[in-house]
C-alpha atoms as one frame of an Amber mdcrd trajectory, in Angstrom:
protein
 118.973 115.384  84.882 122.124 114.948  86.244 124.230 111.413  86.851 124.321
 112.793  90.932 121.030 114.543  90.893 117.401 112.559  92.045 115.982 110.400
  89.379 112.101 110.208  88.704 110.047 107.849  87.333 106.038 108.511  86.398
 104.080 105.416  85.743 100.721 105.766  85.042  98.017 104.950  87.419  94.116
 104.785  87.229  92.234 105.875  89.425  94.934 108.562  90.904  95.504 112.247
  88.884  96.881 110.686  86.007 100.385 108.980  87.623 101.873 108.216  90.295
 105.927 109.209  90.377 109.131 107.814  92.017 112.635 109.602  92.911 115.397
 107.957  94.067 117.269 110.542  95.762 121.416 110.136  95.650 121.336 108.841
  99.157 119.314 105.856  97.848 115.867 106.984  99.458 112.912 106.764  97.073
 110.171 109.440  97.635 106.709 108.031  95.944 103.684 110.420  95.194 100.329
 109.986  94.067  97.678 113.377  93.830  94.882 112.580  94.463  93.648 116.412
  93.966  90.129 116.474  95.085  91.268 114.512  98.350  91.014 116.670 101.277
  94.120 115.076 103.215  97.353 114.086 102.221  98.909 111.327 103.890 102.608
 110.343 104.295 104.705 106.931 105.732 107.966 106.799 106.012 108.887 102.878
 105.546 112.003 101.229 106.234 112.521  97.445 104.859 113.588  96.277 108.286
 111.441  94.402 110.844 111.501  91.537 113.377 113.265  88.528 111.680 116.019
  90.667 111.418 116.663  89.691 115.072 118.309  87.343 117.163 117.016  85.731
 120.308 118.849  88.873 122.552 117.314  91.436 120.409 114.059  89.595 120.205
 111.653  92.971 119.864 113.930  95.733 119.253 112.801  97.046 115.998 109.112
  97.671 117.522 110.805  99.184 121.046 112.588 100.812 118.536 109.052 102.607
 116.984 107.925 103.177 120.691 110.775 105.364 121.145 110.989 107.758 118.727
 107.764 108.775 119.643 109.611 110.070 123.107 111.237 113.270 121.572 113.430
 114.420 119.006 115.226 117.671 118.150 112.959 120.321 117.389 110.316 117.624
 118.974 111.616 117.440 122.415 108.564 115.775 124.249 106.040 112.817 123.576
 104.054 115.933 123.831 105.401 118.174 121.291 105.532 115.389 118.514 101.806
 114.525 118.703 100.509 117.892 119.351 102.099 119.601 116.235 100.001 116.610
 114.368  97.073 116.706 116.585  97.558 120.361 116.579  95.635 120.425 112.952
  93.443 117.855 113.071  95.733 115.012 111.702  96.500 111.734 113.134 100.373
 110.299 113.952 100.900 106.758 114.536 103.373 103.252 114.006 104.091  99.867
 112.825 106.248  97.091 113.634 106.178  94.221 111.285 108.328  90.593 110.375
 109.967  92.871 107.255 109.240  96.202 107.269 108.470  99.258 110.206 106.702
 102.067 109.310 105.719 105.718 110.291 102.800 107.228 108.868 100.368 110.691
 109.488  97.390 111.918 107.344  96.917 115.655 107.986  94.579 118.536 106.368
  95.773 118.993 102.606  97.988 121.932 102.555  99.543 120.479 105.649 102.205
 117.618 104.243 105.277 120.225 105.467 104.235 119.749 108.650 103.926 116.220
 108.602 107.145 115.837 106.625 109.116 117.883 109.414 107.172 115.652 112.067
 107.745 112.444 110.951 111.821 112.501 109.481 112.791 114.522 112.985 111.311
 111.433 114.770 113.183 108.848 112.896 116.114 110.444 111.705 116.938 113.077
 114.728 115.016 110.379 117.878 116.696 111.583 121.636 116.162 107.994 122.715
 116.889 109.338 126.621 117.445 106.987 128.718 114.975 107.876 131.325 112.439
 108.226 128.654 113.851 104.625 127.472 113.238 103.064 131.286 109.984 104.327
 131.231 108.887 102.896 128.004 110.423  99.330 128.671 106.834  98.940 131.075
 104.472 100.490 128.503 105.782  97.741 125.926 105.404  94.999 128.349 102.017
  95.723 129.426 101.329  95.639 125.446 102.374  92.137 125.668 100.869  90.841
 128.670  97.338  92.785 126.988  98.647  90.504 123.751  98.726  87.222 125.920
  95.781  87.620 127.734  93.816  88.009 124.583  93.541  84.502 123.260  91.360
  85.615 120.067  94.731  87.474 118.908  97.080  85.069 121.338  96.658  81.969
 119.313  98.058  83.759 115.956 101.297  84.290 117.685 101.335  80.272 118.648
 100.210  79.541 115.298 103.296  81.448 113.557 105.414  79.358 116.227 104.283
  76.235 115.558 104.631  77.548 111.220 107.867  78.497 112.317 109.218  77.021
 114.917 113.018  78.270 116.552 113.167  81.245 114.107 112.299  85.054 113.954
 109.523  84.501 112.019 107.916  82.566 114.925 108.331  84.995 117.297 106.309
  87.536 118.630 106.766  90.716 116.751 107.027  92.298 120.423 109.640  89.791
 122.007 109.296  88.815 125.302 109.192  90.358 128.398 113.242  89.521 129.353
 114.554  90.943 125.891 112.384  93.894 126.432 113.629  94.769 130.277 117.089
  94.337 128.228 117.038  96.875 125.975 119.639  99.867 126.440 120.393 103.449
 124.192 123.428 101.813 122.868 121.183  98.986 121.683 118.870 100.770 120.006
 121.466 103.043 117.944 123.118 100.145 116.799 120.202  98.967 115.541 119.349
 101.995 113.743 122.915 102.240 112.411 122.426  99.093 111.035 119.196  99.255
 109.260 117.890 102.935 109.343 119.961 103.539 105.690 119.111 105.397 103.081
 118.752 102.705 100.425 116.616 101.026 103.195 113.783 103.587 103.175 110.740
 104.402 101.106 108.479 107.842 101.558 105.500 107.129 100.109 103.036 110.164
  99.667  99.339 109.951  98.312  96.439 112.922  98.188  96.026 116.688  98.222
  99.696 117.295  96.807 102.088 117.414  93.629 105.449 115.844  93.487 107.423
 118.637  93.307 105.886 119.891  96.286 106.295 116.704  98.176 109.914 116.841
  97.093 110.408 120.655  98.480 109.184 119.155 101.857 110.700 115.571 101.995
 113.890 116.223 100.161 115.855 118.327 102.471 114.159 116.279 105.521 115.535
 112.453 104.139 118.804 111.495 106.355 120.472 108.296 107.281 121.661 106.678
 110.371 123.598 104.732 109.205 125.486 103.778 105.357 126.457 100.361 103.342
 124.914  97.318 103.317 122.587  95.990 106.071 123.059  93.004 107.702 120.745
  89.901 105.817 117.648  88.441 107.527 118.345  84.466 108.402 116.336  82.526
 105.360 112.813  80.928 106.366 113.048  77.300 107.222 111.815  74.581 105.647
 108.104  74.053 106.708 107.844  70.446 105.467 107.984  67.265 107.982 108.207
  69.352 111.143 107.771  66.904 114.173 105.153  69.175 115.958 102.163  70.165
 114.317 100.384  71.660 116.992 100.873  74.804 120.339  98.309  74.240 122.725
  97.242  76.060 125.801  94.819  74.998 128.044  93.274  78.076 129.409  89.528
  78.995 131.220  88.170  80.652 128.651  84.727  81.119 127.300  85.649  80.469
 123.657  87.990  77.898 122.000  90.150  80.080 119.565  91.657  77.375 117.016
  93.486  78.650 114.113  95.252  75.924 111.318  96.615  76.027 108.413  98.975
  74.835 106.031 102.591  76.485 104.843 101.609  79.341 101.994 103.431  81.409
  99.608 105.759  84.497  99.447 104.738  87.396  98.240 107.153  86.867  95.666
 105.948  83.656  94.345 104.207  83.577  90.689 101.103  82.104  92.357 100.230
  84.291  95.197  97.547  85.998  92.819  96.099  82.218  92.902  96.295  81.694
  96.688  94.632  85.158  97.309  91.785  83.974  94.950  91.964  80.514  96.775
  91.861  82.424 100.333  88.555  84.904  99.055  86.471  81.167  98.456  87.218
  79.564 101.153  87.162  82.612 104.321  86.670  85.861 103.026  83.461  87.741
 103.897  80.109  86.439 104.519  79.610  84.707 101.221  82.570  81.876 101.316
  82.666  78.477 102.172  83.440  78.415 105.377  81.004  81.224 106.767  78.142
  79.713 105.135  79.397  76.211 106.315  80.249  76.806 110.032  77.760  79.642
 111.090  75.043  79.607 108.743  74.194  75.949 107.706  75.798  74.205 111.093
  76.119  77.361 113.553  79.066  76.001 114.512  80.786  79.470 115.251  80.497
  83.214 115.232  83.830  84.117 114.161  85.238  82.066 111.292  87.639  83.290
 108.848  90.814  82.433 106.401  94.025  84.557 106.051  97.027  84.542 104.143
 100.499  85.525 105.341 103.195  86.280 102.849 107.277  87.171 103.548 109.886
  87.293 101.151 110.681  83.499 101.065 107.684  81.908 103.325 104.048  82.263
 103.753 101.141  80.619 105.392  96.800  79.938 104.430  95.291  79.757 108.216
  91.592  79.335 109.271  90.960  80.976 112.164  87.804  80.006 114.535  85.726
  80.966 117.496  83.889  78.853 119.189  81.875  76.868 122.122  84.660  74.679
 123.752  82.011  71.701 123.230  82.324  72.224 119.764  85.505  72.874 119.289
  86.553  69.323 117.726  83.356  69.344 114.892  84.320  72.919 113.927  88.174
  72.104 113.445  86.753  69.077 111.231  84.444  71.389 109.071  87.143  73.925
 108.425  89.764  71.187 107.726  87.054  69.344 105.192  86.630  72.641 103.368
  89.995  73.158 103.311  90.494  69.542 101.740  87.779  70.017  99.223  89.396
  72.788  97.229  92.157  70.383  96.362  90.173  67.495  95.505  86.965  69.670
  93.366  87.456  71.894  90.998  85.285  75.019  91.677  82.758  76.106  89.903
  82.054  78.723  87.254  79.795  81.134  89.105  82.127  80.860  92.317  85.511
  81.768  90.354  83.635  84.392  88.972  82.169  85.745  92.221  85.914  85.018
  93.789  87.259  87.182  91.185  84.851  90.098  91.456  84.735  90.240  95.123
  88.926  90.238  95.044  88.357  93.225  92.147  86.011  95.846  94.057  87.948
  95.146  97.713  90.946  96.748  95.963  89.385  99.647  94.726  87.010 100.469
  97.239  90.448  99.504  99.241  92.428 102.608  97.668  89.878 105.471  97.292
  91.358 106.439 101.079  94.762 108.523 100.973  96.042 106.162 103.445  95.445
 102.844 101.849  96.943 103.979  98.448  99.955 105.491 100.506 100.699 102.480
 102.321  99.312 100.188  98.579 102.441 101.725  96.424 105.213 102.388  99.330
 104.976  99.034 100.515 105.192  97.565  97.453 108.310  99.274  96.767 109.845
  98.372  99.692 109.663  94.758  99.854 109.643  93.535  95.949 111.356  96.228
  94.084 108.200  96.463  92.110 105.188  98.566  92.022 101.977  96.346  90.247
  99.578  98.949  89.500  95.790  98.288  90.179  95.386  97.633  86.605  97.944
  94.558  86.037  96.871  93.022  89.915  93.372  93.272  88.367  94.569  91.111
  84.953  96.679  89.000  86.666  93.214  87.937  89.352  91.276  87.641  85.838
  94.082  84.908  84.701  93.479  82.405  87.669  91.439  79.264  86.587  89.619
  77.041  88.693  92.398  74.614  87.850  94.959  76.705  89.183  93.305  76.841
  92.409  92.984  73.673  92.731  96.838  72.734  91.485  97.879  75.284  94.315
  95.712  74.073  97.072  97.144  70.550  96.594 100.279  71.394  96.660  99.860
  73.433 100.175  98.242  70.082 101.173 101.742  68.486 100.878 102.671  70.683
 103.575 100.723  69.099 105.986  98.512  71.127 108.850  99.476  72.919 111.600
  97.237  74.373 114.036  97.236  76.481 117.542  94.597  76.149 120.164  93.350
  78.333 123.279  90.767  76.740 125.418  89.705  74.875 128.645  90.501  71.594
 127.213  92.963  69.114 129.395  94.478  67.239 127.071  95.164  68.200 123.052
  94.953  64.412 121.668  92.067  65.421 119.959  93.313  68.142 117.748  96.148
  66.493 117.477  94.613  63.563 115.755  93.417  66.343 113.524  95.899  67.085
 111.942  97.285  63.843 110.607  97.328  63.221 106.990
């Protein structure tokens, strides 16, 4: 293969047709594929390592205004109408993200279909009208998303919670922006953007199901463009998370539930140990067999809704616990979660839960990538944000290598970090979470 010519790289990968392969084309753009040849559908994302704390406070919300709009009409697309009827048209399904790091187009269509798709999704991104009228228009729909965002406290209080995690930085903000930044937003605003980030060393194609590479490269290949070229401008480095003078966003608000999540500051997805605070994250709040559901619903009944969550960027992360809950209660079922949140670095677990931990994290990612979709989205995002595809096989050996030590020597050390926590509810006064969270 030629110096100027794509280069391809074929990893093996169990569980898909025998590999899955990566070429990076000469404009920088990596096309991924896995067949999956008794799959039905083939599904597609085009991902671009760019997201919301690449913003300032002015362009608060721009890369997700951004998705809206190329949804509005594109070259041989030329309607809202046209784009999601050719997908629609055959049975497939079109649709967006917006994230901190990383915005993303995806459609799963019929096998046979990934042409279609292809021409779909690259016209919208690479060949978007953003007209202005069409760009008026669409400044409403995204503020009535985040008015529907704000009057939902069960979702609300995650936005206060990354504010109060982050305080004063992108990473705090909502992924949405505010209402101002969003009436703000003009055409030359948005092609700026995309000049900026929309390059093709910033994108990854990611293709899993009912196709071969070759094929996927006939379609994708002469579809791939660029906005813009050179390097894109850096993201502003997470802040330090340690001896923060507020600890807790609270809104007092007539509501029926408290919604209370806390936490402590996490890990990157980077860091050696996130493998050991995903393990630490399935004992204490994942599914119905953890600590804290059998603790807060089933032994004291203290809430419906009780979970814990990780959330990992390049250079910060968080562990949060979030909980729903009678307002009456509110203050004994912060205190449960915060004692079983203590316990893991003071006990060492044992045996028979590490082992349960461990085969619980196992089967979740394999049931997790039997779907087109998942395994699409699994090895594309991967690719985008670390520069490194861990196939199922390694993620599985590296789960098997946490000890019950290790989880305890990482939940410690997030203890050092002190706790944060965000609360929705009628209450009048927040003295008494506040007193919470006090080491």
């Amino acid at each position: 293969m030629s110096a100027d010519g794509p280069a391809t790289l074929t990893p093996t990968v169990p569980g898909v047709d025998g590999a899955y392969r990566l070429t990076r084309l000469p404009s920088g753009a990596r096309i991924i594929t896995a067949p999956m040849r008794e799959r039905a559908s083939v599904a597609v994302a085009v991902m671009f390592a760019v997201g919301s704390r690449y913003e300032d406070d002015r362009t608060a919300g721009l890369a997700h205004f951004i998705e809206h709009m190329v949804f509005k009409g594109s070259t041989r697309y030329p309607t809202a109408k046209a784009i999601s009827e050719a997908v629609e048209g055959v049975g497939g399904v079109l649709n967006a993200a917006t994230d901190k790091e990383a915005t993303l187009f995806w459609a799963k269509v019929p096998a046979g279909k990934l042409p279609l798709a292809a021409d779909v999704l690259c016209d919208m991104v690479y060949n978007a009208a953003l007209d202005s009228n069409e760009l008026h228009k669409e400044r409403q729909v995204v503020i009535e998303e985040l008015r529907m965002y704000v009057d939902n406290p069960q979702d609300y209080v995650h936005t206060l919670f990354d504010e109060v995690m982050w305080p004063d930085h992108p990473l705090g903000r909502d992924t949405a922006g505010t209402e101002a930044t969003v009436r703000s937003f003009e055409r030359d605003d948005c092609l700026q953007y995309l000049r900026e980030h929309y390059h093709g060393d910033n994108v990854v194609i990611s293709v899993a199901g009912a196709i071969e590479h070759e094929a996927a490269l006939d379609a994708l290949q002469p579809l791939v463009g660029a906005w813009g070229e050179g390097p894109s401008p850096a993201a502003p480095p997470a802040p330090a998370t340690t001896g923060g003078k507020e600890r807790l966003r609270f809104l007092n608000k007539r509501t029926e539930q408290a919604n209370i999540v806390l936490g402590t500051p996490g890990l990157s997805y980077l860091d050696e140990d996130r493998f050991v605070i995903d393990m630490l994250n399935a004992v204490l709040g994942e599914g119905m067999s953890s600590r804290l559901f059998l603790s807060l619903r089933e032994e004291q009944a203290l809430a419906y809704d009780v979970h814990s969550f990780t959330i990992k960027h390049r250079d910060a992360g968080a562990l949060g616990v979030y909980v729903g809950c009678e307002p009456k209660r509110a203050t004994k079922a912060a205190e449960a979660a915060i004692h079983e949140l203590t316990a893991l670095a003071e006990r060492r677990i044992g045996d028979a839960e590490l082992t349960k931990a461990r085969e619980y994290s196992k089967g979740r990612l394999m049931l997790q990538l039997e779907g087109t979709s998942s395994l699409c989205n699994y090895l594309g995002q991967q690719e985008l944000l670390t520069g490194e595809i861990l196939l199922p096989d390694e993620v599985v050996r590296r789960i098997d290598a946490v000890s019950a030590d290790d989880i305890m020597r990482v939940a410690r050390t997030l203890r050092e970090g002190g706790l944060r926590a965000a609360v929705i509810g009628p209450f009048r006064a927040p003295e008494r979470f506040e007193s919470l969270l006090v080491a």
